[in-house]
N, C-alpha and C positions, 0 to 999 in steps of 0.2 A: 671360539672359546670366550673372548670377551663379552659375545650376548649372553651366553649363558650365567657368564659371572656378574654382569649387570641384572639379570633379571634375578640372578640366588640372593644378591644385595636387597633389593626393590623388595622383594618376598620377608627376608629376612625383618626388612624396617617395619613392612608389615604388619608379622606376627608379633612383635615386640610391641608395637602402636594397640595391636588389639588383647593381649596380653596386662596390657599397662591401663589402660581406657575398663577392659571388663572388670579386674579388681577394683578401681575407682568406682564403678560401679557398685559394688560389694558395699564400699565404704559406706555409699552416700544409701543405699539400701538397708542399711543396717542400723542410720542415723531416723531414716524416717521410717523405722518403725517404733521409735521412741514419741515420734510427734503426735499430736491429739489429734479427733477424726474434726473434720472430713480429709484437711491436709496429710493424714497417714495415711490410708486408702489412695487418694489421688498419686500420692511421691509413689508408695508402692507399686501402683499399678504401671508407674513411667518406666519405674525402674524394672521390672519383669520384660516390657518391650522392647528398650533400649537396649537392654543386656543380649535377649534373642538376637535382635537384630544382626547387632555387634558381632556375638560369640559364632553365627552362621554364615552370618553376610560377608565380616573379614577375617576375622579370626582364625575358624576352621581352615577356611580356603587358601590364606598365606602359610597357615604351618605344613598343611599338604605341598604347595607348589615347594616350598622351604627346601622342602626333604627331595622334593622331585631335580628340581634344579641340581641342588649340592648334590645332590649322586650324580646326576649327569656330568657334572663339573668334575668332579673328586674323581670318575672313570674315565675322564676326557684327560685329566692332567697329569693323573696317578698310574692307571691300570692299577697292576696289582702291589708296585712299589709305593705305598702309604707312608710318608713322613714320621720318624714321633710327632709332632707339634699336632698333625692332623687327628693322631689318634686320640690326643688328651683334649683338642678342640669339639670332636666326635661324643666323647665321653660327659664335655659338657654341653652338648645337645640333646645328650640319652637324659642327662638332667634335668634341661631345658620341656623337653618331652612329657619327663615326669609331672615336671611342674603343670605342662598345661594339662595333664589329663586330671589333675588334682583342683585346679579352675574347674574342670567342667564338673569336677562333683559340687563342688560349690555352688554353681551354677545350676545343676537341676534343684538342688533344695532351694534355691532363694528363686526360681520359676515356682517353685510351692507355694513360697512365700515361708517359709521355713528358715528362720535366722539363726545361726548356729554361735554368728562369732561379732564379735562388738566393731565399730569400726575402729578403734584404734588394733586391735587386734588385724583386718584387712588392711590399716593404712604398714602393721609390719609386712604383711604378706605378701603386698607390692613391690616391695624393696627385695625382696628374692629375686624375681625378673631383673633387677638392676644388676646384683651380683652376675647373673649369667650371663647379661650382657656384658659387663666391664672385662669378666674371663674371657668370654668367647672374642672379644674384639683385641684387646690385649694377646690372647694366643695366637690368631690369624699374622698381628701384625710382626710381633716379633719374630716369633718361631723358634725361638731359640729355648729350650725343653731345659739347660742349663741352668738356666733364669729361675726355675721353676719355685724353688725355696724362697727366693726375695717377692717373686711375685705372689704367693700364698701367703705370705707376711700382710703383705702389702693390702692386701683384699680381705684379709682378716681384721684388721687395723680400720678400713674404708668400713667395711659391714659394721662393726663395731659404734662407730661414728653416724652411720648412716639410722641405726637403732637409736643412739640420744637423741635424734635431733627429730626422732619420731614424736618420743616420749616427751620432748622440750615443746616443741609444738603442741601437745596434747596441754599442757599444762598453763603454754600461755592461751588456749582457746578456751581452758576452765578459765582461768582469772579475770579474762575478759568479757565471759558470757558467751555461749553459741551461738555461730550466727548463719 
């Protein structure tokens, strides 16, 4: 049981790594297509590779093992008596899920080269994954399903905060010139 829940971890830091890395991605794709040629062509071209890479090379493959493990894990420790904590941890993975398959739309349009969204708009859309993270690691550790009200405060409050300092950032990167 402990391989297994070391390697749901290892998988888990993974998806979260390429999760986090491919909207950066986004960002910096959506910056240089504002740049003059030739350096718009060249960033863009990086950025089409880099992102495949990424989105097949780790990305796909951690969010699969992710799911593989954590099921083997959850019926290795569970059977059929599921925890609340697991099931609301579970439910932010079906989120978590959501989110990546919404990257990957993202993702074939800016393989087009098709920019949809500015990048302070991708630098918010980052910060989702962090949300998911903070739940999903917070609900593991506690487990306590009581919690539940303070903790949704808590993370609504953090999201909140995590949204200004987008926006605060954006505004000291105007003041000062792009760079």
């Amino acid at each position: 049981m402990l391989y297994l829940k070391a390697l749901h971890i290892i998988f888990v830091v993974t998806w979260f790594a390429g999760l986090f890395y491919i909207v950066r991605l986004f960002v910096y794709h959506s910056e240089a297509a504002e740049k003059q040629e030739p350096e718009r062509t060249i960033l863009m071209n990086h950025f089409i590779i880099a992102s495949r890479r990424l989105w097949y090379g780790i990305t796909w493959p951690s969010a699969i093992l992710t799911w593989l493990f954590g099921t083997w894990l959850m019926i290795d420790m569970f059977g059929n008596n599921i925890p609340d904590w697991l099931w609301i941890k579970l439910s932010f993975v079906a989120g978590l899920t959501i989110y990546h398959f919404l990257c990957g739309m993202i993702f074939k349009s800016y393989q087009k080269n098709i920019i949809r969204f500015s990048g302070l708009k991708m630098r918010l859309w980052n910060e989702v994954a962090t949300l998911f993270l903070f739940s999903i690691v917070f609900i593991v550790v506690v487990k306590d399903t009581s919690l539940w009200i303070k903790g949704l405060l808590s993370l609504l409050f953090f999201s909140l905060l995590m949204f200004a300092a987008v926006k605060l950032y954006k505004k000291i990167r105007e003041a000062g010139g792009k760079q």
